[in-house]
N, CA, C and O atoms as a printed pandas DataFrame, in Angstrom:
     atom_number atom_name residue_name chain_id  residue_number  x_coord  y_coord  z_coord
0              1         N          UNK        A               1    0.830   -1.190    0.000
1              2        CA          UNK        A               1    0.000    0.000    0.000
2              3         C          UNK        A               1    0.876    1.257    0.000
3              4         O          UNK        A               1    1.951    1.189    0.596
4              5         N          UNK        A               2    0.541    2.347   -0.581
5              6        CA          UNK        A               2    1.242    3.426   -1.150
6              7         C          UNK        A               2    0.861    4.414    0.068
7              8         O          UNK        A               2   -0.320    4.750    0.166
8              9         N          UNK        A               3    1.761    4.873    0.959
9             10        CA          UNK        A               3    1.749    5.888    1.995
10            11         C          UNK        A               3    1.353    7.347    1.485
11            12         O          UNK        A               3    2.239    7.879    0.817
12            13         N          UNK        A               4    0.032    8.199    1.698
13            14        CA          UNK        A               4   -0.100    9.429    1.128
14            15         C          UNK        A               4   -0.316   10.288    1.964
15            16         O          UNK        A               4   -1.388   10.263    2.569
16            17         N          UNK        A               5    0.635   11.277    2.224
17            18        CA          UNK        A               5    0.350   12.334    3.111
18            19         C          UNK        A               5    0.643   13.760    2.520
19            20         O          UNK        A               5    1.687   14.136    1.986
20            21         N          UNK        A               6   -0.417   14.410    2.717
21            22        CA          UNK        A               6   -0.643   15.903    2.143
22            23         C          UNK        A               6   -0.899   16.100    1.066
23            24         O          UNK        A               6   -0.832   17.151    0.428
24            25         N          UNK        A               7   -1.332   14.740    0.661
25            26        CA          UNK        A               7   -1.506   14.682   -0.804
26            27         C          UNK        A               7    0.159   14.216   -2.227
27            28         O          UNK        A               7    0.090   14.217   -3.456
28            29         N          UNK        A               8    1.326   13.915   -1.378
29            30        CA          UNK        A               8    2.336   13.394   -2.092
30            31         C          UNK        A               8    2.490   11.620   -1.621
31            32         O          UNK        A               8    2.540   11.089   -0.512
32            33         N          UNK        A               9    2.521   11.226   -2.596
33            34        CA          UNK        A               9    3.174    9.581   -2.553
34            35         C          UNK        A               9    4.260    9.104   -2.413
35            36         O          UNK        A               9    5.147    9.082   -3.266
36            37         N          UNK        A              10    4.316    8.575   -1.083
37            38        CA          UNK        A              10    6.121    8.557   -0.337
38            39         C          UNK        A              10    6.392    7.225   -0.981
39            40         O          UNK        A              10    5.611    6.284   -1.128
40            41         N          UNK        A              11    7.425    7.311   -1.272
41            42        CA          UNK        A              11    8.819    6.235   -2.082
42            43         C          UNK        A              11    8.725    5.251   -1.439
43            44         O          UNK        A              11    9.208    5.360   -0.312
44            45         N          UNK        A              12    8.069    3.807   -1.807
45            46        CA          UNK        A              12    8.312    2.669   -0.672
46            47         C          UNK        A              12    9.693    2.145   -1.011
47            48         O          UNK        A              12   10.065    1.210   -0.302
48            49         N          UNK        A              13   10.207    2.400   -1.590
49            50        CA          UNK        A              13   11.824    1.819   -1.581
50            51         C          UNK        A              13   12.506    2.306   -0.192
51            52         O          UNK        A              13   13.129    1.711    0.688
52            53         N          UNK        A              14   12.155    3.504   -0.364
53            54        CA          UNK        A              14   13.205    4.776    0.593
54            55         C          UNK        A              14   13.137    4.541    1.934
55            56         O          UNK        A              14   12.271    3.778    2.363
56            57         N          UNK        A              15   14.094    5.200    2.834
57            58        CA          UNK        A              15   14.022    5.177    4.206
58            59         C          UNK        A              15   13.343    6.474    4.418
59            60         O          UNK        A              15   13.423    7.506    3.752
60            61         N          UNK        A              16   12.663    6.211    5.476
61            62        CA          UNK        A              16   10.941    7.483    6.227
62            63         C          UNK        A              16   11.980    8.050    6.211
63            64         O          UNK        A              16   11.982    8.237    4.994
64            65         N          UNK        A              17   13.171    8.632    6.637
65            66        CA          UNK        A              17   13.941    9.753    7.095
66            67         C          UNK        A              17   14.140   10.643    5.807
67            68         O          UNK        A              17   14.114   11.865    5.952
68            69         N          UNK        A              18   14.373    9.995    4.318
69            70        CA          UNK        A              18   14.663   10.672    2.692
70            71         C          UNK        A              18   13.252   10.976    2.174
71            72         O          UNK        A              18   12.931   12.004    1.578
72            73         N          UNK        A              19   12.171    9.577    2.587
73            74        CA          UNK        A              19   11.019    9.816    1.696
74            75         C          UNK        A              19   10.526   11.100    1.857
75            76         O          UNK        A              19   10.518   11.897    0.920
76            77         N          UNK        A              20    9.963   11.471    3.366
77            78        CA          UNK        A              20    9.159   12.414    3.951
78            79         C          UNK        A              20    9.843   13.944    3.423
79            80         O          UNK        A              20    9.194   14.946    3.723
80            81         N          UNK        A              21   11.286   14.151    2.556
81            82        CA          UNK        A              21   11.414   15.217    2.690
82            83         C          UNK        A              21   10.982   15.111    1.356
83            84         O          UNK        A              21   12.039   15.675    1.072
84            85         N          UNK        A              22   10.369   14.907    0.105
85            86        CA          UNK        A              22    9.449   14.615   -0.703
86            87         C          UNK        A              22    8.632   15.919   -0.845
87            88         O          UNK        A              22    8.558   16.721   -1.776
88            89         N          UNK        A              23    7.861   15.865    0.746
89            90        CA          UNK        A              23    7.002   16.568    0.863
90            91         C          UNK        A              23    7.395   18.150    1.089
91            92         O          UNK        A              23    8.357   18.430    1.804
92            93         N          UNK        A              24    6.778   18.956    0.585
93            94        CA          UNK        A              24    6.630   20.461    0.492
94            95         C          UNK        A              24    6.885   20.861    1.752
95            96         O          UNK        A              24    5.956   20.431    2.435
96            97         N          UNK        A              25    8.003   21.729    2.740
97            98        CA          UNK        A              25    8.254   21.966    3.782
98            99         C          UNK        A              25    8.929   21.173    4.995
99           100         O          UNK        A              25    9.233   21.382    6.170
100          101         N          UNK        A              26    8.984   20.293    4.188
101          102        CA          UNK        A              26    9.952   19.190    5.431
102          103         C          UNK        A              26   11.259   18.672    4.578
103          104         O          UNK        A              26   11.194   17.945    3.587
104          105         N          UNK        A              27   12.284   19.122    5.084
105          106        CA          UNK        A              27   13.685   19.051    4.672
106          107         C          UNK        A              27   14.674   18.363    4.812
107          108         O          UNK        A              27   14.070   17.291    4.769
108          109         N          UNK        A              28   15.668   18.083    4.941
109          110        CA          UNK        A              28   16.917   17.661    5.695
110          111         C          UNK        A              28   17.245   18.366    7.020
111          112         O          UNK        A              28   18.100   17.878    7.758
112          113         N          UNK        A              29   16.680   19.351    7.307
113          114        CA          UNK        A              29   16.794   19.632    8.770
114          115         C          UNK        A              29   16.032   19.668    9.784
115          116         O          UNK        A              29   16.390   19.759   10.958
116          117         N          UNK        A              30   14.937   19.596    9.365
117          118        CA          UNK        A              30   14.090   19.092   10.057
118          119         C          UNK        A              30   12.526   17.421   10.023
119          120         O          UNK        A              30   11.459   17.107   10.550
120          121         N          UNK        A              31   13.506   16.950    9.035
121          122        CA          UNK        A              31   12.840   15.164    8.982
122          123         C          UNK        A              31   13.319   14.559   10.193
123          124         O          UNK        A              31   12.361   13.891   10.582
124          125         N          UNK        A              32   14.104   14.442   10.868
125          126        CA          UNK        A              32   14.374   13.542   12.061
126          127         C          UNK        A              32   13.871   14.164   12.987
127          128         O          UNK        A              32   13.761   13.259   13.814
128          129         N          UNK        A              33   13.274   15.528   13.714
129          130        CA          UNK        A              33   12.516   16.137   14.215
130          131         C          UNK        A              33   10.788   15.311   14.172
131          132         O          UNK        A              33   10.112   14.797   15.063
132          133         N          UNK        A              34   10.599   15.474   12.963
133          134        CA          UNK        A              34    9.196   15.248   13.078
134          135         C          UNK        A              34    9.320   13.605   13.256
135          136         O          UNK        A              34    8.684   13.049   14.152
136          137         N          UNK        A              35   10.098   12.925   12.435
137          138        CA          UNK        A              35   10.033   11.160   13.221
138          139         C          UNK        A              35   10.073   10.968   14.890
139          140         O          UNK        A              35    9.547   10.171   15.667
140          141         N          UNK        A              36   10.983   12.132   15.031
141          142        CA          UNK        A              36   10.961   11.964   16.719
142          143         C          UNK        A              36    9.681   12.145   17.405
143          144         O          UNK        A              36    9.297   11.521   18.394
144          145         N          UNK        A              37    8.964   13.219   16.667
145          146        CA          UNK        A              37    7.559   13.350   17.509
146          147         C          UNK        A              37    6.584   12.487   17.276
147          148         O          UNK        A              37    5.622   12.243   18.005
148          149         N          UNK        A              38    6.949   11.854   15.853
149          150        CA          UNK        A              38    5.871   10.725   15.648
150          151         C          UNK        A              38    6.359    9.330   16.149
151          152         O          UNK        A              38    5.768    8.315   15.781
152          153         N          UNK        A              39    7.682    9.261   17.181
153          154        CA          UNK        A              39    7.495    8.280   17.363
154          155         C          UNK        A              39    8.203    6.721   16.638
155          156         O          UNK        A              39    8.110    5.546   16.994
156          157         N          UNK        A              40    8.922    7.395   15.477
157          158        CA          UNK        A              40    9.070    6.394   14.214
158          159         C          UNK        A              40   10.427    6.390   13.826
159          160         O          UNK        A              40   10.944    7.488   13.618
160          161         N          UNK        A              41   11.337    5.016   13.640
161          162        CA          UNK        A              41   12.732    4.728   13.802
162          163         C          UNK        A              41   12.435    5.494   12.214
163          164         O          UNK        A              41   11.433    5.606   11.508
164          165         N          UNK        A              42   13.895    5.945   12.089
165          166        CA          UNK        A              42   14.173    6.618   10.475
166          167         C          UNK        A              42   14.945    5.957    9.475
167          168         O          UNK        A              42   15.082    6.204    8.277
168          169         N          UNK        A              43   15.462    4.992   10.269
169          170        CA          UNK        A              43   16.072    4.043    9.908
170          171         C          UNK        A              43   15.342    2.915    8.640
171          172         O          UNK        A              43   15.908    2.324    7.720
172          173         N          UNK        A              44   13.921    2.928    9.037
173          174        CA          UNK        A              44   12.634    2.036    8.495
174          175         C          UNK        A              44   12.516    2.427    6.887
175          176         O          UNK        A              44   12.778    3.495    6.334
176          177         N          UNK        A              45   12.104    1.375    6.422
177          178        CA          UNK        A              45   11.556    1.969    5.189
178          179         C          UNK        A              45    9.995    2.213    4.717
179          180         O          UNK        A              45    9.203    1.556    5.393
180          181         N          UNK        A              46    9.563    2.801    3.976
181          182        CA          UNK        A              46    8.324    2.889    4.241
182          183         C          UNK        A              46    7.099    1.876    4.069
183          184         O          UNK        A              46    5.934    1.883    4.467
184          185         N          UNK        A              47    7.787    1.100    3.388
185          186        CA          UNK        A              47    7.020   -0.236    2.996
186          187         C          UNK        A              47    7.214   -0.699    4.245
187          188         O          UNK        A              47    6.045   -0.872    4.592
188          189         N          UNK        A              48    8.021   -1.088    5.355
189          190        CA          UNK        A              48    8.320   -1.716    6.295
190          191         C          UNK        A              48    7.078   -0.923    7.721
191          192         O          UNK        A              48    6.993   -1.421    8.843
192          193         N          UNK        A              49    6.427    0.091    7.358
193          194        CA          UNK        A              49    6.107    1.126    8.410
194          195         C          UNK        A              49    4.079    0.032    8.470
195          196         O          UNK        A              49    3.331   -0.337    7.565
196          197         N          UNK        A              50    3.990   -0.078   10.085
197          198        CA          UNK        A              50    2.699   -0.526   10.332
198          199         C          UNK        A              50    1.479    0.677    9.955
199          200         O          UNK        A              50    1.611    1.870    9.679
200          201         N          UNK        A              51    0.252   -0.186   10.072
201          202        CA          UNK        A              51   -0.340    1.018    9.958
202          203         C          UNK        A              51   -0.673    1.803   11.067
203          204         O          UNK        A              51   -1.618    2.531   10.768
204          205         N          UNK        A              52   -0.281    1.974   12.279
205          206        CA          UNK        A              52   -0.238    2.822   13.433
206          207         C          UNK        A              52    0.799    3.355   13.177
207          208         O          UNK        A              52    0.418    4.467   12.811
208          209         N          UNK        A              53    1.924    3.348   13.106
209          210        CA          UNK        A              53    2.824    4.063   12.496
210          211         C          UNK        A              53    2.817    5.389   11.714
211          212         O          UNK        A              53    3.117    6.567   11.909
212          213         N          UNK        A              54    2.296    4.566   10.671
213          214        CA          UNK        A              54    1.472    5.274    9.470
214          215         C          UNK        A              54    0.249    6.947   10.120
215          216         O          UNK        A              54    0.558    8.124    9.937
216          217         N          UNK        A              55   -0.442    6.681   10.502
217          218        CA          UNK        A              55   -0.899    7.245   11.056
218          219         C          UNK        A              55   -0.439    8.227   11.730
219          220         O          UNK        A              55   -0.528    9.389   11.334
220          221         N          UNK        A              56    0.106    7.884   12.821
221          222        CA          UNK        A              56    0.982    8.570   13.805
222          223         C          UNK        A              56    1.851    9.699   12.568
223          224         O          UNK        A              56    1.661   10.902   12.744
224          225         N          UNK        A              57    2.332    9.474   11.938
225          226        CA          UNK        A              57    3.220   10.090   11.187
226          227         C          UNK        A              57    2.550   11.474   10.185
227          228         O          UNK        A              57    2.901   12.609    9.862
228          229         N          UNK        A              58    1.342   10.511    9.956
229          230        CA          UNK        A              58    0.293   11.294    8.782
230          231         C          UNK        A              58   -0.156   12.512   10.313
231          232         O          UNK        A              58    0.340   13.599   10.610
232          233         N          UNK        A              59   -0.728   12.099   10.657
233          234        CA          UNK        A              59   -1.639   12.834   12.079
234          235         C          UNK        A              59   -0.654   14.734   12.552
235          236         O          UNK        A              59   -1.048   15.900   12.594
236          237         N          UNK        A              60    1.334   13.709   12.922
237          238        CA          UNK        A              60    1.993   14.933   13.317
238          239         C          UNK        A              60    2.382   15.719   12.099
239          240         O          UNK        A              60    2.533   16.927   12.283
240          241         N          UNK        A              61    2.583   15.225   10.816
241          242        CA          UNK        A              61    2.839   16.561    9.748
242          243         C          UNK        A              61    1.750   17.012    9.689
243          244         O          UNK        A              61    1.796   18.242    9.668
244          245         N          UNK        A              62    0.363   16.457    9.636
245          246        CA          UNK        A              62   -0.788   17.224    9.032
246          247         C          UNK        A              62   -0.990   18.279   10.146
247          248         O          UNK        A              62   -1.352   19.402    9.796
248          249         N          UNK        A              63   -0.791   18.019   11.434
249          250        CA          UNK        A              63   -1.583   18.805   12.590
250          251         C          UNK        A              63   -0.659   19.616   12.907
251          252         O          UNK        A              63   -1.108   20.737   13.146
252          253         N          UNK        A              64    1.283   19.454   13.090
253          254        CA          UNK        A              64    1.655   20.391   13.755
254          255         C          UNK        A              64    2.624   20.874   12.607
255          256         O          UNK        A              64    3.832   21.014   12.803
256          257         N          UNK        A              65    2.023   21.115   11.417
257          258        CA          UNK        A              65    3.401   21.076   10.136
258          259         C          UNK        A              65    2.397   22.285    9.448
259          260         O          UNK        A              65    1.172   22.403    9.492
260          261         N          UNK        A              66    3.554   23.220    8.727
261          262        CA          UNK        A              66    2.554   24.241    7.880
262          263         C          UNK        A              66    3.317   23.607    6.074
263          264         O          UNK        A              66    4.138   24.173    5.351
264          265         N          UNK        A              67    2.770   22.593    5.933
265          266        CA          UNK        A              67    3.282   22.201    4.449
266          267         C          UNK        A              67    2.302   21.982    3.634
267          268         O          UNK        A              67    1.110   22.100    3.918
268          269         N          UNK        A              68    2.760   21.653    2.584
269          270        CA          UNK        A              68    2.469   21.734    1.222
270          271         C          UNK        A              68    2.078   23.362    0.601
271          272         O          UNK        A              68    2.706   24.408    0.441
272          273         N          UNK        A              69    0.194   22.726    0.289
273          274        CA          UNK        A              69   -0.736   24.197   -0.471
274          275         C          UNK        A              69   -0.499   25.058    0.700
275          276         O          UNK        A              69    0.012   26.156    0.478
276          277         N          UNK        A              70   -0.811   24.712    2.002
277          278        CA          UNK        A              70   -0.875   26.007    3.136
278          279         C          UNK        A              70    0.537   26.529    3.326
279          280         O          UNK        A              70    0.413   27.383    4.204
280          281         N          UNK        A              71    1.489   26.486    3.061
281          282        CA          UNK        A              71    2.629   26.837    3.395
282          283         C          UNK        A              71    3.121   27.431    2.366
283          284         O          UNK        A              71    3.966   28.303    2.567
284          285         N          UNK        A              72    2.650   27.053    0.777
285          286        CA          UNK        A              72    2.906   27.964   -0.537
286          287         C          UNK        A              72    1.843   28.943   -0.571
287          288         O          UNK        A              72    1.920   29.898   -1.344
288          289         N          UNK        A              73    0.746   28.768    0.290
289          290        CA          UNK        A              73   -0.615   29.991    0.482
290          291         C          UNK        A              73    0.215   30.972    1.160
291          292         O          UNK        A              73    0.340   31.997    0.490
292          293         N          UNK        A              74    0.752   30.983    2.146
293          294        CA          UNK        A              74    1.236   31.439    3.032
294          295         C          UNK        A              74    2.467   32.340    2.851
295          296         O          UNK        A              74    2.539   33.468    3.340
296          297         N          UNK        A              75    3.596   31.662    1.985
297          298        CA          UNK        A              75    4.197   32.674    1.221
298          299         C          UNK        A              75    4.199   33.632    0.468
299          300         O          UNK        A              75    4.721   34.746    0.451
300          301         N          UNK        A              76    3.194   32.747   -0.493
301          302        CA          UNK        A              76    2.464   33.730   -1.580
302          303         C          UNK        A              76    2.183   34.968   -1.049
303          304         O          UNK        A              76    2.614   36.018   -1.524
304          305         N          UNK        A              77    1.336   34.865    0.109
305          306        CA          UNK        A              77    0.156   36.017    1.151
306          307         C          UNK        A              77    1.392   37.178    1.547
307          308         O          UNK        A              77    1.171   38.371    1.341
308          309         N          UNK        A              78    3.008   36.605    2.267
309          310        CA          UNK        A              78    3.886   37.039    2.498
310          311         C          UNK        A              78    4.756   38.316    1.508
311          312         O          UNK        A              78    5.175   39.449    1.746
312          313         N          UNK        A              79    4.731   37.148   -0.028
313          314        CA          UNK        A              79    5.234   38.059   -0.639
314          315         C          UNK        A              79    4.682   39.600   -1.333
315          316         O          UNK        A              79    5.240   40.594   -1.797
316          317         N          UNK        A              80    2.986   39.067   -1.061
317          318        CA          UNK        A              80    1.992   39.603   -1.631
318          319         C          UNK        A              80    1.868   41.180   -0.736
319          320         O          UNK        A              80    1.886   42.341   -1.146
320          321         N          UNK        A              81    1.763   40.698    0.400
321          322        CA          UNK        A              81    1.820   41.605    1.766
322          323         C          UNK        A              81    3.043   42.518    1.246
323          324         O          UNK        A              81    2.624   43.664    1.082
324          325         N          UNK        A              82    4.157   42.423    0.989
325          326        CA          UNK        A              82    5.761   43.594    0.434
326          327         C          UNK        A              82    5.328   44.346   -0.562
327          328         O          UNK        A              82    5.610   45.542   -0.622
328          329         N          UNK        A              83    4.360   43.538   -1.743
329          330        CA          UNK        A              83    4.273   44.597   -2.570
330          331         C          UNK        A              83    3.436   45.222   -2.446
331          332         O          UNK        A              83    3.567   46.349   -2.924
332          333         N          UNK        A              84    1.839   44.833   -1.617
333          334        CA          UNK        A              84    1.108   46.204   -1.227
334          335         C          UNK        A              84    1.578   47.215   -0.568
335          336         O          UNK        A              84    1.090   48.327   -0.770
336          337         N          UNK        A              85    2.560   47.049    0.301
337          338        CA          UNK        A              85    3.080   48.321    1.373
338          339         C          UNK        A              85    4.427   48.731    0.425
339          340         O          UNK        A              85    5.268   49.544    0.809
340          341         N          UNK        A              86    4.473   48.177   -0.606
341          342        CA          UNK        A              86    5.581   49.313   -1.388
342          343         C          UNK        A              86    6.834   49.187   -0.824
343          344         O          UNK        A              86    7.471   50.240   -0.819
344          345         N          UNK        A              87    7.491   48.044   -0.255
345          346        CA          UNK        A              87    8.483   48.015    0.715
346          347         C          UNK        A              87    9.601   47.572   -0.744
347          348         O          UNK        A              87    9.148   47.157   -1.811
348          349         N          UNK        A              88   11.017   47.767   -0.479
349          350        CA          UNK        A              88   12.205   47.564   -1.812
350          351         C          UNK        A              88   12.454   46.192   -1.552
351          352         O          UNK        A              88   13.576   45.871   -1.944
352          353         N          UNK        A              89   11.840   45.308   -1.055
353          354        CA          UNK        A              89   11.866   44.092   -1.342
354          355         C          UNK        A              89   10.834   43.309   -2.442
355          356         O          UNK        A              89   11.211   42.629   -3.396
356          357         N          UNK        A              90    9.374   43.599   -2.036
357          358        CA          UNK        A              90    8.252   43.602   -2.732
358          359         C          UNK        A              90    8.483   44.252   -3.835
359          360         O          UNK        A              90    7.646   43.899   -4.666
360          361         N          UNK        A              91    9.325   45.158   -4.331
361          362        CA          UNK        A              91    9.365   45.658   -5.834
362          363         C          UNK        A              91   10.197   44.827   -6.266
363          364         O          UNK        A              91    9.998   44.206   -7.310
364          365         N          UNK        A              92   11.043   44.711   -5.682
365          366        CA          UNK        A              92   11.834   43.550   -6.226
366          367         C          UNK        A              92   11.742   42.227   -6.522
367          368         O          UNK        A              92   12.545   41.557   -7.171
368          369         N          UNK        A              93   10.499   41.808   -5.903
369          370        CA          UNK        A              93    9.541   40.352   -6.060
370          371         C          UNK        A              93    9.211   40.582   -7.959
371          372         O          UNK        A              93    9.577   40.062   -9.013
372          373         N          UNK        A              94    8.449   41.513   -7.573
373          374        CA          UNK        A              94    7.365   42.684   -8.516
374          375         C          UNK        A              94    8.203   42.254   -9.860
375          376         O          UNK        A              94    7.774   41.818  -10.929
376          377         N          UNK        A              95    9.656   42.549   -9.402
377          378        CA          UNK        A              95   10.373   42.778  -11.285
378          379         C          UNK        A              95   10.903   41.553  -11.586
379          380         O          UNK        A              95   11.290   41.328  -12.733
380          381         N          UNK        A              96   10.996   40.515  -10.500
381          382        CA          UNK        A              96   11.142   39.137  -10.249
382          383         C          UNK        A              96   12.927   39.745  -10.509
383          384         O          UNK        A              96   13.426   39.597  -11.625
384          385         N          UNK        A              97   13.407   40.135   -9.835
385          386        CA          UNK        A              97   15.303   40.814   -9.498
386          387         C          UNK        A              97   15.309   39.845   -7.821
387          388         O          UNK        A              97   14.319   39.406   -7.236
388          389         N          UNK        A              98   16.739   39.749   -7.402
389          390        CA          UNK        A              98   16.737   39.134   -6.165
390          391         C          UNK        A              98   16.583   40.143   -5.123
391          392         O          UNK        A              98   16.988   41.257   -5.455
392          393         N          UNK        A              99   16.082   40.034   -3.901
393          394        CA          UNK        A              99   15.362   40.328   -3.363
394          395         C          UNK        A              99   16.476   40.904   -2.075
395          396         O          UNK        A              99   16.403   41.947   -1.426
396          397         N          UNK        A             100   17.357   39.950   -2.012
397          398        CA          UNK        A             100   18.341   40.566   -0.809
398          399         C          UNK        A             100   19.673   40.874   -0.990
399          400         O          UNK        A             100   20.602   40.465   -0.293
400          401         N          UNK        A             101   19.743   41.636   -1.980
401          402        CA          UNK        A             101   21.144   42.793   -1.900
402          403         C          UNK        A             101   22.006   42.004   -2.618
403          404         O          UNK        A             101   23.198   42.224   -2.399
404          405         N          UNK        A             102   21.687   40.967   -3.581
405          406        CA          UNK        A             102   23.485   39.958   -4.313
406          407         C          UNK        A             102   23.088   41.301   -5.830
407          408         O          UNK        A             102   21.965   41.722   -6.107
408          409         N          UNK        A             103   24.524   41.712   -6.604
409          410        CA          UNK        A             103   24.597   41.731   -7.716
410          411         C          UNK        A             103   23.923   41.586   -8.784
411          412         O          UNK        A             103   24.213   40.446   -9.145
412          413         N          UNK        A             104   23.079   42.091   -9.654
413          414        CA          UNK        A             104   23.182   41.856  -11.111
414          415         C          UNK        A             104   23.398   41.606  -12.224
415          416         O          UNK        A             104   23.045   40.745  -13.031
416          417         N          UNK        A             105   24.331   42.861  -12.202
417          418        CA          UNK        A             105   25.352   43.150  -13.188
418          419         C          UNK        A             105   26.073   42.032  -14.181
419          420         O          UNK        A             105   26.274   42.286  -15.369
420          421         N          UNK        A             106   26.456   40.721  -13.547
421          422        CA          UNK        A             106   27.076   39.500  -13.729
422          423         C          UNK        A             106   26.671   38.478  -13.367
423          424         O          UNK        A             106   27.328   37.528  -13.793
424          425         N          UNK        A             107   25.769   38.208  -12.686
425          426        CA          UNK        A             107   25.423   37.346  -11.987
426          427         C          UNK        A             107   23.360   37.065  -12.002
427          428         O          UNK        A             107   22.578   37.529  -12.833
428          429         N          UNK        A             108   23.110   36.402  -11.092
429          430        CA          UNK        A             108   21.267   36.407  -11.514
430          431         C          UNK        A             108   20.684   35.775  -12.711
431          432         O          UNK        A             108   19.573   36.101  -13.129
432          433         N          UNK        A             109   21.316   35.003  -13.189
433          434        CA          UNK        A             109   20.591   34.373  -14.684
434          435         C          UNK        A             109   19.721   33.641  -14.297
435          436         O          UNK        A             109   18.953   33.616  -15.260
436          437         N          UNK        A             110   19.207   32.868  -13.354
437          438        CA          UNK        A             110   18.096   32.298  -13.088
438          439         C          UNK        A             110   16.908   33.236  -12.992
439          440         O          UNK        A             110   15.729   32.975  -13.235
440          441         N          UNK        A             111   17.428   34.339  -12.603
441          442        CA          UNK        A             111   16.054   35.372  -12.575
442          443         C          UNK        A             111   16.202   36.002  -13.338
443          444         O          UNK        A             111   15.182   36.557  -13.747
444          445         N          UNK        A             112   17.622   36.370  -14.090
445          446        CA          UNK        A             112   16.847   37.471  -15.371
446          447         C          UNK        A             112   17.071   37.003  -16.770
447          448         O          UNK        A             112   17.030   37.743  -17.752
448          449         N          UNK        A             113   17.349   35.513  -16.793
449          450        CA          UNK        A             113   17.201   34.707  -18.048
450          451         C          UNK        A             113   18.351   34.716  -18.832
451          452         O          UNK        A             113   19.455   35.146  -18.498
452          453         N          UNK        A             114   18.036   34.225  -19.877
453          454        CA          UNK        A             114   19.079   33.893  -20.928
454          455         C          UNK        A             114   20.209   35.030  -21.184
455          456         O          UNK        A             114   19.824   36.198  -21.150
456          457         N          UNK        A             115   21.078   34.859  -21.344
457          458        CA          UNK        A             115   22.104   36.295  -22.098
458          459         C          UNK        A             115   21.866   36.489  -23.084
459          460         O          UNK        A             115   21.889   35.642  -23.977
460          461         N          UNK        A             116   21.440   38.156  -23.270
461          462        CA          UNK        A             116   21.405   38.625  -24.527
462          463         C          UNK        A             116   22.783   39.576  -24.895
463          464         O          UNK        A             116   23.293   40.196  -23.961
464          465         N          UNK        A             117   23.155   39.644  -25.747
465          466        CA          UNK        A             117   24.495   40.231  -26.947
466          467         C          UNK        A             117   23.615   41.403  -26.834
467          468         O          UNK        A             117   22.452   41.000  -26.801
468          469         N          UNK        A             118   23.704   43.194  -26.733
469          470        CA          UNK        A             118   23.177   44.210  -27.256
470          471         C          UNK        A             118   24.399   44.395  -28.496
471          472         O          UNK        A             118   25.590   44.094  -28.415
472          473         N          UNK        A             119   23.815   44.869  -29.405
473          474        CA          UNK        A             119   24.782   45.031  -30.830
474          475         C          UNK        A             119   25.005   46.745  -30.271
475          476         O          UNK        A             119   24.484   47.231  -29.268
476          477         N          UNK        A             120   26.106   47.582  -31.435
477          478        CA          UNK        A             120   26.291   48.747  -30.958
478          479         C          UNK        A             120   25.150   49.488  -31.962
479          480         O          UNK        A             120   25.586   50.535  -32.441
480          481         N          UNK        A             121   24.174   49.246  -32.252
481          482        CA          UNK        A             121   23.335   50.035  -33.319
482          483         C          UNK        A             121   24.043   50.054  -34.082
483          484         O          UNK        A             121   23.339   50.134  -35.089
484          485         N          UNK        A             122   25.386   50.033  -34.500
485          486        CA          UNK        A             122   25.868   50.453  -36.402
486          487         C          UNK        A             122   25.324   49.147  -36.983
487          488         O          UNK        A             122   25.058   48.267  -36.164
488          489         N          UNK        A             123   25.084   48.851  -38.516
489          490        CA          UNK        A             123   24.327   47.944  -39.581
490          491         C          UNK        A             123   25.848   47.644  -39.855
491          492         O          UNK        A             123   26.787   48.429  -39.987
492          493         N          UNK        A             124   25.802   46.152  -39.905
493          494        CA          UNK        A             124   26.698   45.899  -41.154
494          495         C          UNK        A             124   26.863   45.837  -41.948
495          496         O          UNK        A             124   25.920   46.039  -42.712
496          497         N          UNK        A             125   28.400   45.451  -42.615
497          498        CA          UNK        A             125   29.019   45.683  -43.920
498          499         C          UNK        A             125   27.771   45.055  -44.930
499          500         O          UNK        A             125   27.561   45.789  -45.894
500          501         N          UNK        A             126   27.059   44.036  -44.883
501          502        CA          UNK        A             126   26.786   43.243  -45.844
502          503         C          UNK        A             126   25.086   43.635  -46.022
503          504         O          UNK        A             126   24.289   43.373  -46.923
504          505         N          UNK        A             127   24.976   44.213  -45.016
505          506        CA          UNK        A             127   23.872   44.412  -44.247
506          507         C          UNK        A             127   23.364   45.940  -45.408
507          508         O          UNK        A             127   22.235   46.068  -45.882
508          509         N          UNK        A             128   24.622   46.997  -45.654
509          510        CA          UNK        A             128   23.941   47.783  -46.274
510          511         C          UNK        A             128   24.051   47.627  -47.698
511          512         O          UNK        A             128   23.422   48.499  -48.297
512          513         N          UNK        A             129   24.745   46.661  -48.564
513          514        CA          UNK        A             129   24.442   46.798  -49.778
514          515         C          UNK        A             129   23.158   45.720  -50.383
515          516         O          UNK        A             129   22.799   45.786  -51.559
């Protein structure tokens, strides 16, 4: 049986400690945290996990975890909140530029895309006859 929590389908190959970070908001720094509160060796794999287990596990991300849709609602609302109050972070969301003080100039291609060549405006040789 296929383990589903928050709506993602955890890896029955994997160990609970790799699968669970799968999910939207639970990471490498804090997956052995939440096994601890649920109770559940990390060591296990998920195919290997009972269904009390199971449970237990589903129960503490859903109840004391802000992941997945509510936690991308939540940012969204965050980033949304900068650009109504006009703050130089929120404009900077706004022009999709990075947000906390790195460079431009050379750097940022994930946010400001492909490299473009500007030519110097003169036509070329071949260009004007």
């Amino acid at each position: 049986m296929v383990l589903r929590i928050a709506g993602i389908n955890l890896n029955d190959d994997k160990k609970v400690k790799m699968a669970i970070t799968a999910i939207y908001g639970i990471g490498r720094t804090n997956n052995l945290e939440v096994l601890e509160k649920a109770n559940i060796e990390p060591t296990k794999k998920v195919s290997e996990l009972t269904e009390d287990e199971q449970t237990r596990l589903r129960m503490t991300i859903e109840k004391e975890m802000l992941v997945e849709g509510d936690l991308r609602r939540d940012l969204a609302m965050n980033i949304k909140r900068l650009r109504d109050i006009n703050s130089y972070r929120g404009s900077r969301h706004a022009q999709k530029l990075p947000a906390r003080g790195q460079r431009t100039k050379n750097n940022a291609r994930t946010k400001r895309g492909k490299k473009v060549t500007m030519g110097s405006g003169k036509k070329k040789a071949a260009d004007k006859t």
